[in-house]
Every structure is written in structure tokens, then in C-alpha cells.
N, C-alpha and C positions, 0 to 999 in steps of 0.2 A: 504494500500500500504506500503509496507515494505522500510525501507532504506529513511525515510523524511528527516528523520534529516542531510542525504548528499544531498538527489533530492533536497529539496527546498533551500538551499546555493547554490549550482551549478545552479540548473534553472536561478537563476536571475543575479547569476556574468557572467556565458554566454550571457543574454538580455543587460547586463551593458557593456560589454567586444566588443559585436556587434555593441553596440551606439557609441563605441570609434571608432570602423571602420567607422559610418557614418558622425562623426565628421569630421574626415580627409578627407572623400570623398569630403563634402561639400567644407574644405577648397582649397582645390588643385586646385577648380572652373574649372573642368575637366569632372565633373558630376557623377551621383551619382549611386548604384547597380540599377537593374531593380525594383527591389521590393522598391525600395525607394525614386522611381522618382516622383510617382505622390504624396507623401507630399510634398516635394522637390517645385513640379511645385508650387501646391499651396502657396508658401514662395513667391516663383522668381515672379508667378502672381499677386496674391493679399494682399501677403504681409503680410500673414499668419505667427506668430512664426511656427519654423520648430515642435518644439514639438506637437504645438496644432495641427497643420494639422496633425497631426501622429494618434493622439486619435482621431478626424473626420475622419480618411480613416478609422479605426478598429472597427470606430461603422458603417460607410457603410457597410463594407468589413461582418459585423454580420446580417445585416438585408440583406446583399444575402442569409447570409445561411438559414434565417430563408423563404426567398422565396422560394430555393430552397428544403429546407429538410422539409418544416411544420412540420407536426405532428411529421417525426423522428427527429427534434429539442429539442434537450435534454437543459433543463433550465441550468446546470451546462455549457453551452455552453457561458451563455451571460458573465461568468468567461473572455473570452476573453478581452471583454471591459475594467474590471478590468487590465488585465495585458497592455492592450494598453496605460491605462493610465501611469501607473508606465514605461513602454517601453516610452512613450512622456514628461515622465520628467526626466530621463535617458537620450532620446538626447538633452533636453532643457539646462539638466548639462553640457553635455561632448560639446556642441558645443560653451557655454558662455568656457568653459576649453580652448577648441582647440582655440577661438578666440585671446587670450593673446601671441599665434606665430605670429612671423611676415607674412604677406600675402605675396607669394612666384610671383616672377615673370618670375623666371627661367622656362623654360618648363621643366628640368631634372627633379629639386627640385617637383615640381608639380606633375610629374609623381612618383617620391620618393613616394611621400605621399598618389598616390592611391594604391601603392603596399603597402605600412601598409597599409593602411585601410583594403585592401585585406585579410591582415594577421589576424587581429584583429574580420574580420566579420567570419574568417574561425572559429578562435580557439573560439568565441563565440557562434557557431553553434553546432560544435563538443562538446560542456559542456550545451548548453540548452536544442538541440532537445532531447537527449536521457535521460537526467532526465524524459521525460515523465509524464511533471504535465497538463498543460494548453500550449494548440499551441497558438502563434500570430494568432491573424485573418487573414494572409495572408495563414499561412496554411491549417487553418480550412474552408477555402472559398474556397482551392484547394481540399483538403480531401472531400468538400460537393460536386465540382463538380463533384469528379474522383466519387463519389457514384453517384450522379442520372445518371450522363450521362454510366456510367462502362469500362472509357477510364482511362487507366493505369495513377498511379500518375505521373511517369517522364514526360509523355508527354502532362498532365495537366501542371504540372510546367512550362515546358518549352511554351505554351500558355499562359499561362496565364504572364509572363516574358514580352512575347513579347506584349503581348494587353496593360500590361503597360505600355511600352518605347513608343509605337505606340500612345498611349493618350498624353502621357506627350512633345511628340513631333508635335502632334499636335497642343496642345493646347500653347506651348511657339511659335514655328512659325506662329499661328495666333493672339497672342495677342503680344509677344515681340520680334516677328521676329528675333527671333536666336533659339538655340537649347535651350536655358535655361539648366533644369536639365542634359540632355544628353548629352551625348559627349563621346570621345574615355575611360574617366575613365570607364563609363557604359558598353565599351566592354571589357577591361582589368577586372573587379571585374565577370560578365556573363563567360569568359572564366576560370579565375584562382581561383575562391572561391570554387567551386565543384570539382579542381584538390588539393587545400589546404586541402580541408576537408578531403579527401581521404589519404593525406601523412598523414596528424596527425592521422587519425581513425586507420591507419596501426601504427604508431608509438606507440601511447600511449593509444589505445582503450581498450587493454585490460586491462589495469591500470584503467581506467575510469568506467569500466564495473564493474569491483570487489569492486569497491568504490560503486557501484551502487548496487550490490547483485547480478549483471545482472549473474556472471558466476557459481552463487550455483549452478543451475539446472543443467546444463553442467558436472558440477565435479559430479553430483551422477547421469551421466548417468549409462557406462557400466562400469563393476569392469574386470577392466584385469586379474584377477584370475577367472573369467565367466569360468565354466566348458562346458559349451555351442562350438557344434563347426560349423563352419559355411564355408561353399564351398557355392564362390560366381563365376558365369560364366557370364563372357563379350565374348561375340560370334560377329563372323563378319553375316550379312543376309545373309540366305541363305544355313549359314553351318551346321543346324542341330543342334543348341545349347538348342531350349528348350528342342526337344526330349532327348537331350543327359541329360539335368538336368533332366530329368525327370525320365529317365531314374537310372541315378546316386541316386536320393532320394529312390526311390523305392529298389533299391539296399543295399542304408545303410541303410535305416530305417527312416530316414530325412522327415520333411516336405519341401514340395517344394512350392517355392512364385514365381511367373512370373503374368498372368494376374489378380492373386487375389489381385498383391499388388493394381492395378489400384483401383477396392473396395474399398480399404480400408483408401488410399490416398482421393479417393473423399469422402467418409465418413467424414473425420478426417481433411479435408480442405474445402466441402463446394463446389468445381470443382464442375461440371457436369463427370461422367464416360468418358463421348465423349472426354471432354475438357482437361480432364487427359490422355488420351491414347493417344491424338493426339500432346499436349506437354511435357509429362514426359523424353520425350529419344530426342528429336530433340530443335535446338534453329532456329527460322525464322528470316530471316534478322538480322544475328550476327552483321552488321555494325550497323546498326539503334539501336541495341540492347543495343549495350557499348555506343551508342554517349548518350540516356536516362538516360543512369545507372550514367555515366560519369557528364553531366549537372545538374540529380537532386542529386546527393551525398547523395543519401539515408541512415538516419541512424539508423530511424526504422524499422522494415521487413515488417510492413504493408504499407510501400510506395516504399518496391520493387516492379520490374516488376513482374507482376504474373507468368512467369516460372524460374524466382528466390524465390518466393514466392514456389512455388510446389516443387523447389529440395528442399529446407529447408523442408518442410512438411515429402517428402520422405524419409528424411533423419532422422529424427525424429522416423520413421515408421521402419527403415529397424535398428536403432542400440535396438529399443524395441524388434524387431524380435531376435534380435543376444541375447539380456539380456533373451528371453522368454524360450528358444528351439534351436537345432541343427536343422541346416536346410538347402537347397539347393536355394538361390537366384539368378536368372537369370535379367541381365542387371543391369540399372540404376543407375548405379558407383556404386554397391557396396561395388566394390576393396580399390575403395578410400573412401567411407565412413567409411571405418571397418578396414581400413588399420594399425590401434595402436591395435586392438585384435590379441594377442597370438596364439588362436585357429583359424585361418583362414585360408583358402585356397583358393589362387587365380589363376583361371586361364583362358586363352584368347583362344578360337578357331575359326579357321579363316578352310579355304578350298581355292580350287584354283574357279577361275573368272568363271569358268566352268562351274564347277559342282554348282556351288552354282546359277548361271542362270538356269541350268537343274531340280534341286533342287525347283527351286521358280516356275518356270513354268511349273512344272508340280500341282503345289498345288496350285497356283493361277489361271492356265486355263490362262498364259499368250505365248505369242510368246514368242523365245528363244531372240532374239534382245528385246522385250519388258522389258523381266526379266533384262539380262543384264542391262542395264537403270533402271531399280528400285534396283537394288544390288549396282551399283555405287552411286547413290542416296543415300537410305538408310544409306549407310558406310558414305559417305559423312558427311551427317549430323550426326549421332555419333560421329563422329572423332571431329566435331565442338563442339558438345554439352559438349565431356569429355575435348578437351582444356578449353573452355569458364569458366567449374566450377571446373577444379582439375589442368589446367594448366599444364597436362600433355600432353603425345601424347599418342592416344587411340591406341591400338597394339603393344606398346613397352614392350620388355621381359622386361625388369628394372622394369614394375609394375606390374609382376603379379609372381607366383611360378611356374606355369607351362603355355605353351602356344602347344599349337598340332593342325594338320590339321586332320580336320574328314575325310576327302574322301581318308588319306592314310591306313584307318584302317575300316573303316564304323562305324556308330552309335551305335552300339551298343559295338564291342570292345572299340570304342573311349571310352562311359561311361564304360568299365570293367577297363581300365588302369588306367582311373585318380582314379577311386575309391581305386585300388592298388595300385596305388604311395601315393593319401593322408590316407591310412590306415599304409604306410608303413615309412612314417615321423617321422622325429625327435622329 
């Protein structure tokens, strides 16, 4: 693994930097992140140093995985333990630290101090997870469920979150009859530590990254002097856009990519072909989608949602395509993928509500009212998909070189003009 000598300083000032967070949670006596209730309880219960019960949850939290993953239990796993320890004498320090404040009685003061802690658990997330050495056993226990069970990491997280506060809340109103570890701290750090993480990964991510090596691969992607030229087509359903690319390749000489990319995307990601065609170009449940994304502050791509997972793959696919060969790409953002290439040409076709019903039901063997309804559909969810990951608006001339309606030219002119306009560019 390249780059130790910055991963392992960072990995553990991030674990050290996170303990200061949990320092102050403890003090605020407001209670404490979800992931850190049940050592917590064990303190407030039996009296447990808060450190110790930290290294007893990390070696629970290992012998799930080993229930759950057996034989794919890799021994470099029980490494966790190791860092659990070091992570439970990190908060044994920072809490004998925090203890030398005075204990706050003010409820402002108190709340004060679960907003640091807030801050402190953010920017120590943001510098361990992504060194990428060894996860805490909390995550390694979410990483083992999201594999056996093949339920997305956010929404592991976000279960597994709650099964914690839900124990630690049990078990202090049946043994101390109050909440113990939990309290309003525990919704304030659950709401703002995965919007923290978020500001800073946007602020100084890619400072972090470079320091990481993360961004070599990136910088030799494509050479903007790529002699390579590339006509990519965002089409509204229904208007005749792959005929038309297809058209247009055979025309210049071009390889044309539409359903080959699905291939090659599952090849190269491990999808099923099904699984790729049915989420490559659409997002289901956009709400549900950002509240996952939002909550678990993902800062590795293998604990994005997996049609965050597949555009990164696609995307991946479609600037090799651009560095390979001159070529005609239909869909899948590739306007905004390739948008920093020189040799590009972009452009959007739509048609009117009409013909593009007329258009579908005749090739689908649908009613003219049926189509309709899958052409609003359809567009629908593109329109979402290209906000969701380019933050654009899908149909707008601003992003593309050329936009034209096919049904005022038919198919076939349509592909003779673009090819004349991008042969006839500056």
C-alpha cells in the first residue's frame, strides 16, 4: 500500500481526534453518538472505565463478524481488536483530559460542548476512514452485515445506529431508570456529524486525498490533448436518439456505445447485466436516497449506495472509452462526464410529447395513452438521475453544444446535420 508513511499518522490522529469528540460528549452529561452509547451504558451501568468497555464492545463487535462471515473471515481482520485497544486508551486519555473542566451546569454550556464534540468526531472521521488501514469494529461489523445480508451500507448504518441507542436505552431505563447514555446530545451528534463530515470532505478533501496519493490515478486519467473525438447524445425517450447515434457512428466512422456499455459496466463492476440496465440511467426513491447518503457520510466508494457505486464505475468506463477511440456515446451523463475534453461534442434531443408516445408505441406494442405514461416516466427519472449526480438540469442548452428536435427533421436528417455541424466546428 503506497502512501504509509501519511495513512498510518493520519489513521490514528483521526481515532485520537474522534476520542476528543467523545470526551466532551461524555462531559456535557447530554449523552453520547449512537455508536458510543453502548460502552457508555456499560460505564453508567456497571461501572465499567469508559475505555475498557470500548475494547469489550470491539472484541464483541469481532466475534459477530466472525459468526457472521466464517470462513470469509480474513485473520488480518482480528487487527481490529488491536486498534480497539489503542481507540480504548485514546478515550481513557482524552476523558481523564476533559475531566480537569469544570462540570457544566448551564444547559447552553452543555449543549456548547456537544457541538464540539460534534466537530471533533466529524474532522476525526474525515482523516481516519479514508487512510484506509484497519476499520473500528463498528464498521467492520456493518461492512460484514451489508455482505451477508446485501443490504446497502447506509442503510446498515443507519440500523445498526438505531439497534444501538435502542439497547443502551433499554438497558439504562431498566437498570437506572433514566436514559443514562442517551439523551438529546445523541440526536444532535446522529443529525450533524454526517452533515460535518460532508462540509469538510467538500472543503478540504481534496487536500487530504493528495496527501493520500488518492488523486495520482485521476490526474493520468485523460490527456486533454487526446486526439480522440467523442459525440456524446443525451436524448429525451422516445425521440429516436439511439437510432440517431447510430446512425451518426456509422456515418463518421465512430464506434458507437449504448447497450454495450451495460456489458461492460457489469463486467468491470461485478452488477448483474439486469441490475445494471435497470439502475444505470434512473435513481428510485431520490428522497430515501440522499436521506442514506446524507446519514452514513460515506467516504469510501465501497460504502456508497450501489447506484452511486455504478455511476463511478460508468464513469470510469466511458473516460477509458474517450482515452481508447473516437466514438458515439449515447446516455449516461456522458456530457458531464467528458465535459473538461477538448474534442467533444455535446448534444441533447428531445421531440415533441407526440411523436415521441407515437414513436414508443409503436415499438413497444403499447396504447398511445400507455406510451405517453412511460415517456413522462422515463424523462422523469433522467431529469432526476442527471440532477442527483451532475447537479445540473437535464435539457438545458447551457450543457450541451447542440440541442435539436428529431421529429422536425426525421432521423435520419437529424443524424446528417449534427454530423455536419460537428464536422464543421471550430
Amino acid at each position: 500500500m503506497k502512501h504509509m508513511k501519511v495513512r498510518i499518522p493520519m489513521y490514528f490522529i483521526g481515532l485520537f481526534i474522534m476520542t476528543i469528540g467523545i470526551a466532551f460528549s461524555v462531559k456535557s452529561n447530554l449523552g453520547v453518538s449512537p455508536v458510543s452509547s453502548i460502552p457508555y451504558t456499560m460505564t453508567c451501568v456497571w461501572g465499567i472505565e469508559m475505555g475498557k468497555a470500548t475494547i469489550l464492545f470491539h472484541i464483541v463487535l469481532v466475534l459477530i463478524q466472525i459468526l457472521l462471515l466464517r470462513k470469509k473471515f480474513k485473520p488480518v481482520q482480528f487487527l481490529q481488536i488491536a486498534v480497539g485497544v489503542i481507540f480504548g486508551y485514546f478515550t481513557t486519555f482524552c476523558n481523564y483530559m476533559v475531566s480537569y473542566l469544570p462540570t457544566p451546569n448551564n444547559l447552553a454550556i452543555r449543549i456548547g460542548m456537544v457541538l464540539i464534540s460534534t466537530v471533533f468526531v466529524a474532522i476525526g472521521i474525515f482523516l481516519y476512514l479514508p487512510a484506509d488501514l484497519i476499520p473500528l469494529a463498528g464498521e467492520g461489523c456493518m461492512q460484514a452485515v451489508s455482505s451477508v445480508t446485501h443490504i446497502e451500507f447506509s442503510k446498515v448504518k443507519i440500523g445498526f445506529d438505531c439497534t444501538m441507542v435502542i439497547v443502551s436505552t433499554i438497558t439504562c431505563l431498566a437498570i437506572l431508570h433514566n436514559l443514562g447514555s442517551v439523551g438529546i446530545g445523541t440526536i444532535i451528534a446522529a443529525i450533524l456529524v454526517g452533515t460535518l463530515v460532508g462540509i469538510i470532505n467538500r472543503a478540504f478533501g481534496k487536500q487530504r486525498d493528495a496527501l493520500l496519493g488518492k488523486n495520482d490515478t485521476a490526474d493520468q486519467g485523460i490527456s486533454t490533448s487526446a486526439c480522440n473525438s467523442v459525440i456524446t447524445i443525451s436524448r429525451e425517450f422516445g425521440s429516436g436518439g439511439r437510432q440517431i447515434g447510430k446512425l451518426l457512428a456509422d456515418q463518421l466512422g465512430f464506434h458507437y456505445y449504448d447497450s454495450e456499455l451495460i456489458r461492460l459496466v457489469a463486467e468491470k463492476s461485478g452488477y448483474t447485466p439486469e441490475y445494471v440496465e435497470q439502475n444505470e440511467q434512473t435513481l428510485k426513491n431520490p428522497v430515501l436516497h440522499d436521506f442514506f447518503a446524507w446519514y452514513s457520510s460515506p467516504l469510501d466508494q465501497s460504502e456508497l449506495p450501489k447506484v452511486d457505486q455504478l455511476f463511478h464505475k460508468e464513469t470510469e468506463i466511458i473516460r477509458g472509452l474517450a482515452q481508447k477511440e473516437s466514438c458515439v456515446i449515447v446516455g449516461r451523463l456522458a456530457n458531464y462526464i467528458l465535459k473538461d475534453l477538448p474534442n467533444t461534442y455535446h448534444v441533447f434531443i428531445s421531440a415533441d410529447t407526440t411523436s415521441e408516445a407515437a414513436r414508443v408505441a409503436e415499438r413497444d406494442h403499447l396504447s398511445l395513452d400507455a406510451a405517453a405514461a412511460k415517456v413522462k416516466k422515463v424523462n422523469h427519472e433522467r431529469a432526476v438521475h442527471c440532477k442527483h449526480f451532475t447537479k445540473a438540469e437535464w435539457g438545458n442548452a447551457k450543457n450541451y453544444d447542440l440541442c435539436i428536435k428529431s421529429d422536425d427533421f426525421g432521423v435520419e436528417e437529424t443524424a446528417r446535420i449534427i454530423a455536419e455541424l460537428f464536422q464543421k466546428r471550430g
